[in-house]
C-alpha positions as CSV (number, residue, x, y, z in Angstrom):
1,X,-36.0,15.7,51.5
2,X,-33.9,18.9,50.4
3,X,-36.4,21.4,51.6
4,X,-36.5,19.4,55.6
5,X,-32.8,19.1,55.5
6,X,-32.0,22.6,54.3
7,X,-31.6,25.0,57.7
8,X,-32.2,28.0,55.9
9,X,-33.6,29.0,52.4
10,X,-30.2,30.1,51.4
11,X,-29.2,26.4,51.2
12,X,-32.3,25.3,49.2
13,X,-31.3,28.3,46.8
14,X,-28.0,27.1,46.8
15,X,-29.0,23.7,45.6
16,X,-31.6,25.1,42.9
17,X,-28.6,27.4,41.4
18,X,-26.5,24.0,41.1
19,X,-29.2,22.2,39.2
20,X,-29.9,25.4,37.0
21,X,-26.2,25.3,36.1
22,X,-26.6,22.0,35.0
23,X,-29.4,22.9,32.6
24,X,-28.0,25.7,31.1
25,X,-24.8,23.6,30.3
26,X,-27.1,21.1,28.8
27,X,-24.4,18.9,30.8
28,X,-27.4,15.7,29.9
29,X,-27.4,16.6,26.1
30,X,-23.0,17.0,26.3
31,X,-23.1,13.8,28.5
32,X,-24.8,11.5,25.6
33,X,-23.3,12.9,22.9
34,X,-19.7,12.1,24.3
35,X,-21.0,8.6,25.5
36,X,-22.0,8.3,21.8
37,X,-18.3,9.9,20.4
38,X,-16.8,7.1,23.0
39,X,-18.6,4.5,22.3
40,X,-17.5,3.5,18.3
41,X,-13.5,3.6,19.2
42,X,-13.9,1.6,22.5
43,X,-15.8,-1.0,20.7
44,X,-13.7,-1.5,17.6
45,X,-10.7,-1.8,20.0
46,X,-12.7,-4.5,22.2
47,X,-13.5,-6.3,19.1
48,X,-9.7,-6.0,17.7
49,X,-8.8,-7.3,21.1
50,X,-11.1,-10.4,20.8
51,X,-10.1,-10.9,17.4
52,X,-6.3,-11.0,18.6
53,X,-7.0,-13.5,21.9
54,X,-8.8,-15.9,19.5
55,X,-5.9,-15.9,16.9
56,X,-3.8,-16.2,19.6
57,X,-5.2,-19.8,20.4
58,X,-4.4,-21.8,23.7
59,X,-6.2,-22.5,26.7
60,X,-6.6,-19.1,27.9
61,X,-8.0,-17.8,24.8
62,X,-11.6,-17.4,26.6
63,X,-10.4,-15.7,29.3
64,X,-8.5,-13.3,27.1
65,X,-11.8,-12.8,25.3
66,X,-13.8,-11.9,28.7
67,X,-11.1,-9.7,29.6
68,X,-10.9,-7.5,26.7
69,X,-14.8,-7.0,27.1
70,X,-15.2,-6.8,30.5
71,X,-11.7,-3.6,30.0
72,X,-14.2,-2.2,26.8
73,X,-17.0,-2.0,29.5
74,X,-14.9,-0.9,32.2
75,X,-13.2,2.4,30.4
76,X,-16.6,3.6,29.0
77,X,-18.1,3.7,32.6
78,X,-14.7,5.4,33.8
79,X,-14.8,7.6,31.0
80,X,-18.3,8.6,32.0
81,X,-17.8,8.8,35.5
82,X,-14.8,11.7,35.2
83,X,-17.4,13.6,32.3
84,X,-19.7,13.3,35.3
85,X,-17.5,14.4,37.8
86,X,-16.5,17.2,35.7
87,X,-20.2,18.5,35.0
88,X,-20.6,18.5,38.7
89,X,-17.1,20.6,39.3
90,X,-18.6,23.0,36.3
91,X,-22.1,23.0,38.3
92,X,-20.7,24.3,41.3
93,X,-18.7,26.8,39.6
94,X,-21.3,28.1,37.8
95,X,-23.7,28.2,40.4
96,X,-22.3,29.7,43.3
97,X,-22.1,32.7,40.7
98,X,-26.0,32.5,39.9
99,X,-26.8,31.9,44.2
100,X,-24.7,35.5,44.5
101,X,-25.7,37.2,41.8
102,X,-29.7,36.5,43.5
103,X,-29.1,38.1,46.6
104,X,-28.1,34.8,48.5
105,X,-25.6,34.0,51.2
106,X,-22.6,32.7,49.0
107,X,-21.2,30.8,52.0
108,X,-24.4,28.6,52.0
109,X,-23.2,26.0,49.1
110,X,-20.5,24.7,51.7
111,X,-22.6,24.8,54.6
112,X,-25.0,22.0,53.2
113,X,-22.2,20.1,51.9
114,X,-20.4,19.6,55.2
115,X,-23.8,18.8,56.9
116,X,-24.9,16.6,54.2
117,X,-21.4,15.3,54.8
118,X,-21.9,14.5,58.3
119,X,-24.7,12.7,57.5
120,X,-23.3,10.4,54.6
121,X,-20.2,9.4,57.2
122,X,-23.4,8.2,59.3
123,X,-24.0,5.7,56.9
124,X,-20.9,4.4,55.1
125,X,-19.4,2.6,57.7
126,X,-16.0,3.3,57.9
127,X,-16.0,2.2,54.5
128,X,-15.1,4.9,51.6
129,X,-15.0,5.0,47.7
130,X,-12.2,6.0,46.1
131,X,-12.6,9.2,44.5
132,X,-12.0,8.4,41.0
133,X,-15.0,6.2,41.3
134,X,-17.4,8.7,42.3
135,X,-20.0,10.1,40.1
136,X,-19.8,13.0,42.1
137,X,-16.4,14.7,43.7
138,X,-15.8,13.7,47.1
139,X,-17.6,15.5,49.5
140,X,-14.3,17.3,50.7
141,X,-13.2,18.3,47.7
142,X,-16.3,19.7,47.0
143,X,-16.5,21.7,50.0
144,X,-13.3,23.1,50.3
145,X,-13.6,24.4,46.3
146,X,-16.7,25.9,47.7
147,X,-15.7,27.4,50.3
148,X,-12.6,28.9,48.0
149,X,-15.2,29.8,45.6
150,X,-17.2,32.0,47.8
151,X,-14.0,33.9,49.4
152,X,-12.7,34.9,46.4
153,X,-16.4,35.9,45.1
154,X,-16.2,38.3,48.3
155,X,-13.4,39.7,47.5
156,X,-13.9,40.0,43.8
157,X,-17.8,41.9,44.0
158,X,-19.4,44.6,46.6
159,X,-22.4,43.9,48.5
160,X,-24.9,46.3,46.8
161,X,-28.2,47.2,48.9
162,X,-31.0,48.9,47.2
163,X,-34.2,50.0,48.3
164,X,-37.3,48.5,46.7
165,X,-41.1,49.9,46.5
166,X,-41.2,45.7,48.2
167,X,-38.3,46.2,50.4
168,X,-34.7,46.5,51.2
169,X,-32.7,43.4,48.8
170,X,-29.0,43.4,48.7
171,X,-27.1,41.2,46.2
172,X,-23.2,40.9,45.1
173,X,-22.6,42.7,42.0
174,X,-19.1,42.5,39.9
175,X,-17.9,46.4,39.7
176,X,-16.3,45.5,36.4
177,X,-19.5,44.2,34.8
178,X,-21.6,46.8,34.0
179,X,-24.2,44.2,33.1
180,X,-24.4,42.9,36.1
181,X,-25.7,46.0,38.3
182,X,-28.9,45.5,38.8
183,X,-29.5,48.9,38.3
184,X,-28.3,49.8,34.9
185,X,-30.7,49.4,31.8
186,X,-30.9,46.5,30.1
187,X,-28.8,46.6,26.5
188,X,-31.2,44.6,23.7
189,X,-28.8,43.2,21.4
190,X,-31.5,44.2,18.1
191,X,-31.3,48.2,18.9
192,X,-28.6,50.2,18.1
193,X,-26.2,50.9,20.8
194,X,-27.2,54.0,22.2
195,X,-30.9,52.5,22.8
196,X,-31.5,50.8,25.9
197,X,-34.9,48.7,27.4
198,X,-35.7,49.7,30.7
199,X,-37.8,48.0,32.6
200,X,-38.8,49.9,35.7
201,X,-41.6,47.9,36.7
202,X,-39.6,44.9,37.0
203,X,-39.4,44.5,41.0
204,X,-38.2,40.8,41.4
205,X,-37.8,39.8,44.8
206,X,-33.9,38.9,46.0
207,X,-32.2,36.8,48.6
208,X,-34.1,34.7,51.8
209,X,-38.1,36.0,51.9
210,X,-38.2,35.0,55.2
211,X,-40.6,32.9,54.9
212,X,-38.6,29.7,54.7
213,X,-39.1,28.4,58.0
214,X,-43.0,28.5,57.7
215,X,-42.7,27.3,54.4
216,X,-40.7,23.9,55.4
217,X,-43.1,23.2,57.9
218,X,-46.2,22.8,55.9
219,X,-44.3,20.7,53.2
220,X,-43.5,18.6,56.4
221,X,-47.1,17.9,57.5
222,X,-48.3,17.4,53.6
223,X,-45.5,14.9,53.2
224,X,-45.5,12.9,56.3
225,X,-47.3,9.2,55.3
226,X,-49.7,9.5,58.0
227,X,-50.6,11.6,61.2
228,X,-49.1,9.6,64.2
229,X,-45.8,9.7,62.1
230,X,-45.9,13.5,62.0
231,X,-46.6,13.7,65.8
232,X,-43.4,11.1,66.5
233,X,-41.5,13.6,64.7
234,X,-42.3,16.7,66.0
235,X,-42.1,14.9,69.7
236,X,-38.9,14.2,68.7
237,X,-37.9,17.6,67.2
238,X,-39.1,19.1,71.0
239,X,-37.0,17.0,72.9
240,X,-33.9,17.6,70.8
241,X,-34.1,21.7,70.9
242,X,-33.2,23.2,74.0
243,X,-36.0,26.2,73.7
244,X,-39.0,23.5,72.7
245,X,-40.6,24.1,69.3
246,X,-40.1,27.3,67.3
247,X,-42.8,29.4,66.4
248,X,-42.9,27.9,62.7
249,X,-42.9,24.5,64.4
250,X,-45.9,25.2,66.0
251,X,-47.4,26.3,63.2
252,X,-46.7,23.0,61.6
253,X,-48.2,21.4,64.6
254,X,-51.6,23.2,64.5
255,X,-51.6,22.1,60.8
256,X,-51.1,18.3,61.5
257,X,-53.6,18.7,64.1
258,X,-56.0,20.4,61.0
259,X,-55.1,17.4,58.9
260,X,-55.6,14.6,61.8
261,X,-59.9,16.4,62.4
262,X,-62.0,15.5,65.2
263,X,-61.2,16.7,68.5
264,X,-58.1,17.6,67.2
265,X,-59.3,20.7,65.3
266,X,-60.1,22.4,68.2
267,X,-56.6,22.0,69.8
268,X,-55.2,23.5,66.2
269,X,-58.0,26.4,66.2
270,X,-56.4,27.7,69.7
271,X,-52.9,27.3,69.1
272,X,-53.4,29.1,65.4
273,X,-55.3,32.2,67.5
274,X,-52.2,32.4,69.9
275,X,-49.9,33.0,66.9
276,X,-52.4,34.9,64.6
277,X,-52.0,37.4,68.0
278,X,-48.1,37.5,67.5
279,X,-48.0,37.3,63.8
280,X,-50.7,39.3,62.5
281,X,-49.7,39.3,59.1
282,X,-48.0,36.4,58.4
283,X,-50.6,34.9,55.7
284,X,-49.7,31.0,56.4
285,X,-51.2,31.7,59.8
286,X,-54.2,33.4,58.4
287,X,-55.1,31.0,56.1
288,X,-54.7,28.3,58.2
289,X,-56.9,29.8,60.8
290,X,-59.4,30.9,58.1
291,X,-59.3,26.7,57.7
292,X,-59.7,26.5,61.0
293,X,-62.4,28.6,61.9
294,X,-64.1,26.8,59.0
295,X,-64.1,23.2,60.2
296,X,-64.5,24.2,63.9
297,X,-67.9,25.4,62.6
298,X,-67.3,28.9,62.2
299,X,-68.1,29.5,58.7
300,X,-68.8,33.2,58.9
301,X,-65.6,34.4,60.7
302,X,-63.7,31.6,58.3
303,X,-65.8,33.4,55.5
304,X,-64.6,37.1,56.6
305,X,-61.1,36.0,57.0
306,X,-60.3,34.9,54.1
307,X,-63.0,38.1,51.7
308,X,-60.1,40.4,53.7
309,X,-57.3,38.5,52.7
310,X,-58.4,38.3,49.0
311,X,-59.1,42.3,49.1
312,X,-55.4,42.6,50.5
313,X,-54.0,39.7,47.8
314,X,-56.6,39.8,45.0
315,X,-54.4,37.8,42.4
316,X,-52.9,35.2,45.2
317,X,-53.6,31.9,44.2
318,X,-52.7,30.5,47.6
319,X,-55.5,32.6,49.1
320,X,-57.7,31.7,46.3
321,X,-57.1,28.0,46.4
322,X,-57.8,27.6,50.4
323,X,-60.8,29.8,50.0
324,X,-61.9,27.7,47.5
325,X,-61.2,24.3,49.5
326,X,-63.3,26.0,52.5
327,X,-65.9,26.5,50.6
328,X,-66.2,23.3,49.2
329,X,-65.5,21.7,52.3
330,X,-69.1,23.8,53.5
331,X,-71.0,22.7,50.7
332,X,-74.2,24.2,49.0
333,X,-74.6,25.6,45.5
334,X,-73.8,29.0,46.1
335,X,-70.4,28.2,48.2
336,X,-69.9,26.3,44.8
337,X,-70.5,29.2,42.9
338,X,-68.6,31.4,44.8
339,X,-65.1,29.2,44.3
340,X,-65.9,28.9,40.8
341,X,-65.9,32.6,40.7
342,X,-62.6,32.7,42.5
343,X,-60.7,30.2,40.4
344,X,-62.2,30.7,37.2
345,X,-59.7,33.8,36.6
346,X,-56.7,31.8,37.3
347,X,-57.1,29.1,35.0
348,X,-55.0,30.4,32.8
349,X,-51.7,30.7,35.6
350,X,-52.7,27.8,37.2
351,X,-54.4,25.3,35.1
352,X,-51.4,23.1,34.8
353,X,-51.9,22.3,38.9
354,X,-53.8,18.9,39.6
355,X,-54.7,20.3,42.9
356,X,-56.2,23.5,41.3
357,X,-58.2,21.7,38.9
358,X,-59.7,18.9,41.5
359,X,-60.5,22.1,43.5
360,X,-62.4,24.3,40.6
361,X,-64.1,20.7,39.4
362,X,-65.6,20.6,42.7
363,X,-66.7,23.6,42.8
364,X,-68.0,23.6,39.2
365,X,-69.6,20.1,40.4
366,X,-71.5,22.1,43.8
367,X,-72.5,25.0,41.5
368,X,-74.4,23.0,39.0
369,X,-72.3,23.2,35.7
370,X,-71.6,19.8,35.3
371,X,-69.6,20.4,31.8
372,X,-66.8,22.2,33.2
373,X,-66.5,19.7,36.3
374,X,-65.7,17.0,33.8
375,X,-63.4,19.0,32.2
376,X,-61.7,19.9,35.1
377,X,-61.7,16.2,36.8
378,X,-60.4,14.8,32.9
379,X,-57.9,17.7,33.2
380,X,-56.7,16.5,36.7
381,X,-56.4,12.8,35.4
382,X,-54.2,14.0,32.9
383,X,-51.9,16.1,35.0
384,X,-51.7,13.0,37.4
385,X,-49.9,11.5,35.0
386,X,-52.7,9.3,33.8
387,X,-53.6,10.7,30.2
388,X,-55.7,7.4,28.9
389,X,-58.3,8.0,32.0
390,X,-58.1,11.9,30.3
391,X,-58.9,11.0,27.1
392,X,-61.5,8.4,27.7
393,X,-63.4,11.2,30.1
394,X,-63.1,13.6,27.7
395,X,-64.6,11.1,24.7
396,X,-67.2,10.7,27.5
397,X,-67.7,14.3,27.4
398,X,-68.2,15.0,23.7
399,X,-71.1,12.1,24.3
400,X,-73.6,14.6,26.3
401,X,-76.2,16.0,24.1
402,X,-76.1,19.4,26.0
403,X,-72.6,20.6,25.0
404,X,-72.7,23.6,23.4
405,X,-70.2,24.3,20.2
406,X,-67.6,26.1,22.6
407,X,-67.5,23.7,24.8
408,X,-67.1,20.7,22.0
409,X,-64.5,22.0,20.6
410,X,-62.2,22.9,23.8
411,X,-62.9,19.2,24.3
412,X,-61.7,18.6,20.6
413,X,-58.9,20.0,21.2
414,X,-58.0,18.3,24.2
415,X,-58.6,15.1,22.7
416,X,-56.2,15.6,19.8
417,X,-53.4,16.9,22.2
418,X,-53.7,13.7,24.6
419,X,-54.1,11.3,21.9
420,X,-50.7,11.3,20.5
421,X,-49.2,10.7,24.5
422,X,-52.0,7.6,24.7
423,X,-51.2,6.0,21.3
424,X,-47.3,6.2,22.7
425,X,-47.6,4.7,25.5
426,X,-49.9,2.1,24.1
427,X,-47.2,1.3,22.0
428,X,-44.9,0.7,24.8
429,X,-46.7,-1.4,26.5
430,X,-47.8,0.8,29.1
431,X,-51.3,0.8,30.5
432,X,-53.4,2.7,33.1
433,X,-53.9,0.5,36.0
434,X,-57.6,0.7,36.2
435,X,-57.8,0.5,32.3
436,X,-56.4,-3.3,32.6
437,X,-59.0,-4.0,34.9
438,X,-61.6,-3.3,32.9
């Protein structure tokens, strides 16, 4: 939901710098440790009061009882709440600094707060909680500290713009803080002062990419439910913009359009070539037409597309992945062996992706090495979150006469680093679904 609400990537940034904050404040680990420093006083006090009301005798001794409990319970939520609110004040704080310090829009942290504003008055009602009752800091508040916050960061940095061997970035920079121009050597705290790291090579990419827009629209076909939901919305989204759908909308249109198949492909494979001709180098069109071509039959010019894109972007898993998907999609031992090829190298930066591994077990599967497609399918069970289906495919595994002693003891270890995460959630009570069916 952040990513479709956000307007620009500035505001998704500005979200991601809050939550960092929150992290490197360990504001979860501070939170349960003062819950814990609370907790001891407010309960011998709730006990002391209970003790008094039932001294006290009379009729009303009971409810004296249930009010000094239900006060105990009441001030450790209220105690929490304001530590809460807090955290949240220090969040903001800290990461309106990080969002400028990255190259991004400063003024963006308000601007989603007064539209996610608008949208929370849509749906209280006329009704309002009080502010000391809020987890968070009223939505106000909030904004207009925000938009205090990113005046006086204005006035207190320069705009600094550099040119890159990937561009021109620009990023606010404290004058004062020598350690915080980017383009002053790194101190390591271990060398004597007059050494300094350098790290020229280090070209990290600042501020919007401009390629938010594209971006949002993909994650809105994968996570629409179903096809005709994604068409409603994008009906919808034409009607309410004066201009019709943006080019990026489009885009996201010819990719529902991919994902709905049948006649539909075709109606995707134009639209794709139309903006392929005004956006030559944009790579989401590319690779969506190299999908395109591919299902429309094409499997050659599909094929050709995506060997140039991989000479241009040899270490891109994106352009790896889809290539990988095409192939698989076109079946055939050597298409298998080709993905596999592809994939194989980037194991090791993207193993941890369910997706990825599904993808090079497929391919592993079409090529003929069965070994590593059960590896890979275990490995995808497990990164699903379903580590007792992992363990019991790769106990299948170690079963196969043909496994040689490399393979046998990757699977090993496997086995003993899932086990422990099984036997847990054994103890708890917690079972895979299709486990209890059995």
């Amino acid at each position: 939901g952040l990513v479709l609400t956000a307007q620009r990537e500035d505001e998704v940034a500005a979200v991601l710098s809050h939550e960092i904050s929150h992290v490197t404040q360990q504001h979860v680990l501070r939170s349960v440790e003062k819950a814990q420093r609370d907790q001891i006083p407010i309960l011998l006090g709730m006990l002391a009061a209970v003790v008094a009301a039932q001294q006290a005798g009379g009729n009303s001794s009971g409810d004296a009882t249930m009010a000094a409990i239900t006060s105990g319970m009441g001030l450790m939520q209220q105690l929490q709440i304001n530590f809460t609110r807090s955290n949240e004040s220090e969040a903001d704080r800290l990461g309106i600094r990080t969002l400028a310090r990255s190259g991004y829009d400063v003024d963006a942290m308000a601007g989603f707060f007064e539209r996610m504003a608008a949208a929370m008055r849509g749906n209280e009602g006329g009704y309002s909680t009080p502010d000391f009752l809020r987890t968070h800091p009223v939505t106000v508040t909030r904004i207009s500290e925000a938009k205090a916050r990113a005046e006086q960061m204005k006035k207190d940095t320069v705009l600094l713009t550099t040119t890159t061997p990937s561009g021109v970035r620009q990023e606010r920079v404290d004058p004062s803080d020598p350690s915080a121009d980017p383009l002053t050597p790194l101190g390591n705290p271990l060398l004597p002062g007059s050494m300094q790291l350098s790290l020229p090579s280090l070209d990290l990419p600042r501020g919007a990419s401009g390629q938010f827009d594209w971006a949002r629209e993909r994650l809105r076909v994968l996570s629409a439910p179903t096809p005709s939901e994604l068409v409603r919305e994008y009906q919808d989204l034409r009607r309410s913009q004066k201009d019709g759908l943006s080019d990026p909308q489009r885009y996201g249109v010819a990719i529902a359009q991919l994902r709905d198949g049948g006649k539909a492909v075709q109606q995707a494979l134009q639209e794709l070539q139309e903006l392929h001709a005004e956006y030559p180098d944009n790579l989401w069109v590319g690779l969506a037409l190299g999908e395109a071509e591919s299902r429309s039959g094409r499997h050659d010019d599909a094929n050709r597309r995506f060997d140039a894109l991989l000479r241009q972007l040899p270490q891109s898993r994106p352009v790896a992945l889809t290539y990988a998907q095409v192939l698989n999609e076109q079946g055939g031992a050597e298409a298998g062996k080709r993905a596999q090829a592809m994939l194989r190298p980037l194991l090791a930066r993207a193993g941890d992706d369910p997706v990825f591994q599904r993808t090079f077990a497929r391919a592993c599967e079409l090529a003929g090495d069965t070994t590593r497609a059960s590896e890979a399918y275990a490995e995808a069970a497990y990164l699903n979150g379903r580590p007792e289906q992992a363990l019991l495919q790769f106990q299948a595994l170690l079963k196969q006469p043909a496994l040689d002693y490399v393979s046998r003891a990757r699977v090993d270890a496997r086995i003993e680093a899932i086990m422990p995460t099984v036997l847990e959630m054994r103890r708890l009570g917690q079972r895979d679904p299709d486990m209890q069916r059995r």
